[in-house]
ROZA-326946 format. One record per residue: residue number from 1; x, z negated, y negated of N, C-alpha, C, O, CB in turn. Coordinates in Angstrom, 3 decimals, always signed. Glycine has a CB too. Layout:
N
R|nr|n_u|n_w|n_v|ca_u|ca_w|ca_v|c_u|c_w|c_v|o_u|o_w|o_v|cb_u|cb_w|cb_v
R|NUM|X|Z|Y|X|Z|Y|X|Z|Y|X|Z|Y|X|Z|Y
...
//
This chain:
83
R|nr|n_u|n_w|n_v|ca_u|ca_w|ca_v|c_u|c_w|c_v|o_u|o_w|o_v|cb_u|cb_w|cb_v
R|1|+45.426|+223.892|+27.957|+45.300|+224.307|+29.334|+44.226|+225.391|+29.423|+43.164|+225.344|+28.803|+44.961|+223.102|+30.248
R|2|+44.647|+226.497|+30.357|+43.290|+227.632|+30.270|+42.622|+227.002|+31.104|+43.172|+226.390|+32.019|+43.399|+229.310|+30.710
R|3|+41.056|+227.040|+30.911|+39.969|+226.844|+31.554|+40.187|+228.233|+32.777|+40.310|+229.418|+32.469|+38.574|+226.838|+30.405
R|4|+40.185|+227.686|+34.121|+39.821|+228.761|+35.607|+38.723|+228.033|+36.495|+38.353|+226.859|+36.487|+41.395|+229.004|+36.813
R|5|+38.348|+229.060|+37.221|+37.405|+228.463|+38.281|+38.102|+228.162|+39.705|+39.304|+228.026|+39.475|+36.183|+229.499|+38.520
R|6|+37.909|+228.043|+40.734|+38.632|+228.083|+41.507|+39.606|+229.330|+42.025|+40.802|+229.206|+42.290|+37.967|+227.652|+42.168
R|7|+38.891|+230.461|+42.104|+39.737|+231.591|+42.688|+40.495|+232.054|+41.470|+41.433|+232.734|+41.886|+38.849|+232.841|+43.407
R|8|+40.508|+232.013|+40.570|+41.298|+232.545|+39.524|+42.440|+231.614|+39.196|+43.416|+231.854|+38.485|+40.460|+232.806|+38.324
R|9|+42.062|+230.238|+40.003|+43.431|+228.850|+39.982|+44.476|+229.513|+41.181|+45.616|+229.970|+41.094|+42.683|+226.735|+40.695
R|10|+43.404|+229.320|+42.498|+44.285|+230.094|+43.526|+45.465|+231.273|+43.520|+46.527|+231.432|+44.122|+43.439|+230.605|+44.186
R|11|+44.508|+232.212|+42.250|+45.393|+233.529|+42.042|+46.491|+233.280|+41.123|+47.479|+233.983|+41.332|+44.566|+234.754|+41.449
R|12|+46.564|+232.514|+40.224|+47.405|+232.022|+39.747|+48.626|+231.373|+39.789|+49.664|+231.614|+39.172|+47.031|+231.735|+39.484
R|13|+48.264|+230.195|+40.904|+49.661|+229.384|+41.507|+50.078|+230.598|+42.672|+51.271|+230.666|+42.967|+49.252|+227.466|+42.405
R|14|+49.217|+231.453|+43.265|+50.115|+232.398|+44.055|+51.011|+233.158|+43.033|+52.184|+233.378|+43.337|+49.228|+233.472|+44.960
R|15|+50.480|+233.596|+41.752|+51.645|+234.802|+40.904|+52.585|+233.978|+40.581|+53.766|+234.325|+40.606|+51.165|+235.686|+39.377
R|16|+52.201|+232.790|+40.238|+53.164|+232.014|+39.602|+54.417|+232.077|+40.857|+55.546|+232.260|+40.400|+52.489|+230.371|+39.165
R|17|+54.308|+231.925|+42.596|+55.071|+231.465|+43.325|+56.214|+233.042|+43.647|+57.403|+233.172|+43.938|+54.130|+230.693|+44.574
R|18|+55.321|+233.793|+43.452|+55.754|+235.042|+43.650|+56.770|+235.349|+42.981|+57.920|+235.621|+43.327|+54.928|+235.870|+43.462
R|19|+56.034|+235.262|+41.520|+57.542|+235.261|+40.462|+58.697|+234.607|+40.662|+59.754|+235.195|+40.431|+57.371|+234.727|+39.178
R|20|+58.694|+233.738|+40.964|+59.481|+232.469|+40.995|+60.777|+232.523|+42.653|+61.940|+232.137|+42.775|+58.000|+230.982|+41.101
R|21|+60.051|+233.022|+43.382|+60.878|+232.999|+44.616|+60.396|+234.706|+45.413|+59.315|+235.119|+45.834|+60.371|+231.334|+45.700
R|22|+61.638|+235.273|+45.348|+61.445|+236.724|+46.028|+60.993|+236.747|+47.079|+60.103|+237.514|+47.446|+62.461|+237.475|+46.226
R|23|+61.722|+235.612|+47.968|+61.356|+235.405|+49.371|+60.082|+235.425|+49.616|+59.804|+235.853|+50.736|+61.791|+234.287|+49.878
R|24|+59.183|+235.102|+48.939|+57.443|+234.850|+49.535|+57.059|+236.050|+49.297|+57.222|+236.804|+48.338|+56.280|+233.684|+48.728
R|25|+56.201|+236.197|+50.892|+55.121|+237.276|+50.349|+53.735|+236.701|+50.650|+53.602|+235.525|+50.987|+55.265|+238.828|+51.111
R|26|+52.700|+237.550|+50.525|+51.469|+237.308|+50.733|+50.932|+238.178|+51.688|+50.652|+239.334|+51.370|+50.820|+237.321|+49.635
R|27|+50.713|+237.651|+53.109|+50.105|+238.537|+53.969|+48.934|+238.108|+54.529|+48.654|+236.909|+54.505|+50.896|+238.884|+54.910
R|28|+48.221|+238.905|+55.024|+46.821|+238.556|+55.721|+45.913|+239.852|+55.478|+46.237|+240.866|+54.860|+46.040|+237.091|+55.006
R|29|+44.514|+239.532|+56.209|+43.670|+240.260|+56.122|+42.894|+240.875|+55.041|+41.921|+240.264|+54.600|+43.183|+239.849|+56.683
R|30|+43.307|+242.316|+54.446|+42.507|+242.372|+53.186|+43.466|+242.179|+51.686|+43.189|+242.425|+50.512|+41.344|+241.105|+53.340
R|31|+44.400|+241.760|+52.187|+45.049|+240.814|+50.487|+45.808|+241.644|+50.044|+46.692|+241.069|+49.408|+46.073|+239.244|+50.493
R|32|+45.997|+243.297|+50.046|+46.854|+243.573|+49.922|+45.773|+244.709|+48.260|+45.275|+244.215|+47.248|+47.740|+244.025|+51.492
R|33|+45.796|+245.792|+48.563|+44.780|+246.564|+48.032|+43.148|+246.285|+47.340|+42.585|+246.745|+46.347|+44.689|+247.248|+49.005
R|34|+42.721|+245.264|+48.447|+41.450|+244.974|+48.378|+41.064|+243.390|+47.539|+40.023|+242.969|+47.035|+41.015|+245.060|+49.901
R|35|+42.376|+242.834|+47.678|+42.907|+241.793|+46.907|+41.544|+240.599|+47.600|+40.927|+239.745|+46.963|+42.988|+242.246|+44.898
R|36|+41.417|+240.948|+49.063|+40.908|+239.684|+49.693|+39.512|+239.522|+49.649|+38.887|+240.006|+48.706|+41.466|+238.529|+49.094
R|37|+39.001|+238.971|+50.449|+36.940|+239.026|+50.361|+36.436|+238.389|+49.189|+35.402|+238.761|+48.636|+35.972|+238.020|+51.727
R|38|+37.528|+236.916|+48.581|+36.412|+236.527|+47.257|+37.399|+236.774|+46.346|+37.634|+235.923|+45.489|+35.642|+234.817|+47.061
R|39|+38.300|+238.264|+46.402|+39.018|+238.544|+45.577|+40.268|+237.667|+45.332|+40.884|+237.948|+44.304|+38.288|+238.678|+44.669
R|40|+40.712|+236.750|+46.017|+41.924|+235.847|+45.572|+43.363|+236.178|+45.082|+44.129|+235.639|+44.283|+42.178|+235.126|+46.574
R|41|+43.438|+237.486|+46.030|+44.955|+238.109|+45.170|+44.757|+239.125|+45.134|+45.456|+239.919|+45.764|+46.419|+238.045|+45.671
R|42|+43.428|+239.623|+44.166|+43.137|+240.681|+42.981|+44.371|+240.805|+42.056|+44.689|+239.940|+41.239|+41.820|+240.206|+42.027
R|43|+45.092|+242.064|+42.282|+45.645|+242.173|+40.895|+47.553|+241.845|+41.606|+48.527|+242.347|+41.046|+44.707|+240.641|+39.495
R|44|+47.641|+241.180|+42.534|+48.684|+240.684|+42.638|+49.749|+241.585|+43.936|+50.897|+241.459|+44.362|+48.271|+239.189|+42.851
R|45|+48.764|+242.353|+44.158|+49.562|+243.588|+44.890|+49.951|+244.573|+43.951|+50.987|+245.084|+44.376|+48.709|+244.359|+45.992
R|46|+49.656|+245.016|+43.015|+50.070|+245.868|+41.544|+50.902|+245.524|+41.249|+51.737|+246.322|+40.824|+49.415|+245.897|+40.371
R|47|+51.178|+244.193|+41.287|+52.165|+243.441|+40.114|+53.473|+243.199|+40.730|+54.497|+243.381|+40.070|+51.583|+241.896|+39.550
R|48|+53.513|+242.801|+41.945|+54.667|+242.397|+42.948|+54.655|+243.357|+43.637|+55.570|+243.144|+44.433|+54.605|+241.179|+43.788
R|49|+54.222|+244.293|+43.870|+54.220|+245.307|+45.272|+53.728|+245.398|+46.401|+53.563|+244.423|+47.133|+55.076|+245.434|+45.749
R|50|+53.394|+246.705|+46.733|+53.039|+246.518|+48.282|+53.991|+245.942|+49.640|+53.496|+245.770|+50.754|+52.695|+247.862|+48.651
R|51|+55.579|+245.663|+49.277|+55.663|+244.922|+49.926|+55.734|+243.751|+50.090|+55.884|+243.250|+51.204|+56.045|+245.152|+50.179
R|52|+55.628|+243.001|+48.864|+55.307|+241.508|+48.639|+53.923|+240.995|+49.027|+53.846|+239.948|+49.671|+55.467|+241.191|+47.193
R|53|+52.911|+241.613|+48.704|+51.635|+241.749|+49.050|+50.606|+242.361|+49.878|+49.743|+243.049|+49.331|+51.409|+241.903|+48.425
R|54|+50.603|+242.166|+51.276|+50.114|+243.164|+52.079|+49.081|+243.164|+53.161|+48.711|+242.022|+53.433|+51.024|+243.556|+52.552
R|55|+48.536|+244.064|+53.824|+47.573|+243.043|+54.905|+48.236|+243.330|+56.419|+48.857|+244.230|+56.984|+45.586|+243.575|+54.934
R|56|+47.652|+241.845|+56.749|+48.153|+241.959|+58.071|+47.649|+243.207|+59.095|+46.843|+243.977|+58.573|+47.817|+240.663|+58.667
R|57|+48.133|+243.570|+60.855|+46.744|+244.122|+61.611|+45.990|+243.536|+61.831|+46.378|+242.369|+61.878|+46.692|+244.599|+62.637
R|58|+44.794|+243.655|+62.065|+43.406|+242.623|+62.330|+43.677|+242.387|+64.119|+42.640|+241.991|+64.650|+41.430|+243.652|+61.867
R|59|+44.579|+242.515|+64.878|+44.876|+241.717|+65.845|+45.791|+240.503|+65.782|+46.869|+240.717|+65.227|+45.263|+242.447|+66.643
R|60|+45.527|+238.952|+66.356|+45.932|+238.104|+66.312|+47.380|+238.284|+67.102|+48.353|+237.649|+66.697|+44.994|+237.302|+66.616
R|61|+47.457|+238.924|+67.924|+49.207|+239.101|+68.541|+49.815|+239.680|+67.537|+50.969|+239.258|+67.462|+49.560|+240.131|+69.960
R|62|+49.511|+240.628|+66.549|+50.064|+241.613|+65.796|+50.188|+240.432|+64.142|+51.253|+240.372|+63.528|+48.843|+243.290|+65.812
R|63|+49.225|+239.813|+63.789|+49.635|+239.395|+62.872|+50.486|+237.773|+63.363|+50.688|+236.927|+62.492|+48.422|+239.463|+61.906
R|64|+50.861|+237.559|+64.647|+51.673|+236.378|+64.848|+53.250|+236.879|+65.132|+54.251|+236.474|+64.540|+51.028|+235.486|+66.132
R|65|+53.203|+237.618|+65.928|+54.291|+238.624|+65.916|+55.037|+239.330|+64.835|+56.211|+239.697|+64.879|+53.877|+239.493|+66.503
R|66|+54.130|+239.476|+63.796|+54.686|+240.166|+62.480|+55.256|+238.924|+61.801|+56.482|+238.850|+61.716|+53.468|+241.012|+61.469
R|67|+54.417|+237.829|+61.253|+55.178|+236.717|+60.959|+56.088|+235.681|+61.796|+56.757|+234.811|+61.240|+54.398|+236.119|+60.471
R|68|+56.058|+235.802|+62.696|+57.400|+235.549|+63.598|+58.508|+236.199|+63.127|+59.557|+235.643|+62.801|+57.290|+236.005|+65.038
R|69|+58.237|+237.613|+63.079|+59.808|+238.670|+62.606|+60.413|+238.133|+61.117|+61.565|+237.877|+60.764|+59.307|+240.757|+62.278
R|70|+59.061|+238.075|+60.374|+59.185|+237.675|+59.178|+60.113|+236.769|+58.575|+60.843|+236.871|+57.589|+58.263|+237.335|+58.975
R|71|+59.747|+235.139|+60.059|+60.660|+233.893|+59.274|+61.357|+234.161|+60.260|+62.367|+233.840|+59.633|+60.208|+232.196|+58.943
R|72|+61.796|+234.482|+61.322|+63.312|+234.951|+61.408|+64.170|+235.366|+60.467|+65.271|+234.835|+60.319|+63.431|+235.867|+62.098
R|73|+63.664|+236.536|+59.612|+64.318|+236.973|+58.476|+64.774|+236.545|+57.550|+65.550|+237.184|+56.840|+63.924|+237.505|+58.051
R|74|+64.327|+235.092|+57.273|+63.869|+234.412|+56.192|+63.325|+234.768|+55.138|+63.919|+234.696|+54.062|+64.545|+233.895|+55.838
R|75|+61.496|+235.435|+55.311|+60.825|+235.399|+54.207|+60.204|+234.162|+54.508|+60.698|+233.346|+55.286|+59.977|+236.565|+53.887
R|76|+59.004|+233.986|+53.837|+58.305|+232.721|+53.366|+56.329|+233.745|+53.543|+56.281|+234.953|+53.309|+59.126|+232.063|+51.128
R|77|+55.231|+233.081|+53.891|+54.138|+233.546|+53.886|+53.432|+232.402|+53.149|+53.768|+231.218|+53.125|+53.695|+233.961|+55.202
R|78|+52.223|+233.086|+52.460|+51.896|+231.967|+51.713|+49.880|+232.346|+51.978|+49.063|+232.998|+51.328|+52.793|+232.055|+49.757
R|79|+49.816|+231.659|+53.050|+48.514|+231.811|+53.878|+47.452|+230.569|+53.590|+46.643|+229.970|+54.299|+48.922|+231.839|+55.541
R|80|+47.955|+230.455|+51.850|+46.331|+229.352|+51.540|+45.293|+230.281|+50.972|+44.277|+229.608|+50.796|+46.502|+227.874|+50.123
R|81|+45.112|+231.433|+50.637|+44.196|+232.570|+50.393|+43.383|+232.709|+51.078|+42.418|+233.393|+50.735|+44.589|+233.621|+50.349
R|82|+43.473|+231.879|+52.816|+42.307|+232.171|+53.118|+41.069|+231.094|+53.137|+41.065|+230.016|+53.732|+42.507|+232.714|+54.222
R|83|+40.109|+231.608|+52.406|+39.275|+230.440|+51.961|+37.876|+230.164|+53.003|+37.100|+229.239|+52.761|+38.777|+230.795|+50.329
//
């Protein structure tokens, strides 16, 4: 088993979910480029894309509204990144 600390576990079961099911993306504040404040999905916007991986707007109507459209569509958000 590899030895991780916590955020590098976090970043992990997210690539792992990513790979695994197209449908999920990762949205929120920061997570896209900047790969999040304690870094959690560092690395995982490169790898899956900017549209798998992205940040929300920093308004609360705008990021409820965006994921509203979202699971209409049937994607999937995977909003345990924020720590």
């Amino acid at each position: 088993m590899k030895v991780m600390n916590l955020v590098q576990a976090i970043n992990d079961a997210m690539d792992l979910k990513l790979a695994d099911d197209k449908s999920i993306v990762v949205y929120g504040e920061d997570v896209g480029v900047e790969g999040g404040v304690f870094r959690v999905t560092e690395g995982l916007q490169l790898k899956h894309g900017a549209d798998r991986v992205f940040d929300s707007p920093l308004a609360e109507s705008g990021i409820a509204g965006t994921a509203l459209g979202m699971a209409i569509s049937g994607m999937k958000t995977d909003h345990r990144n924020a720590v």
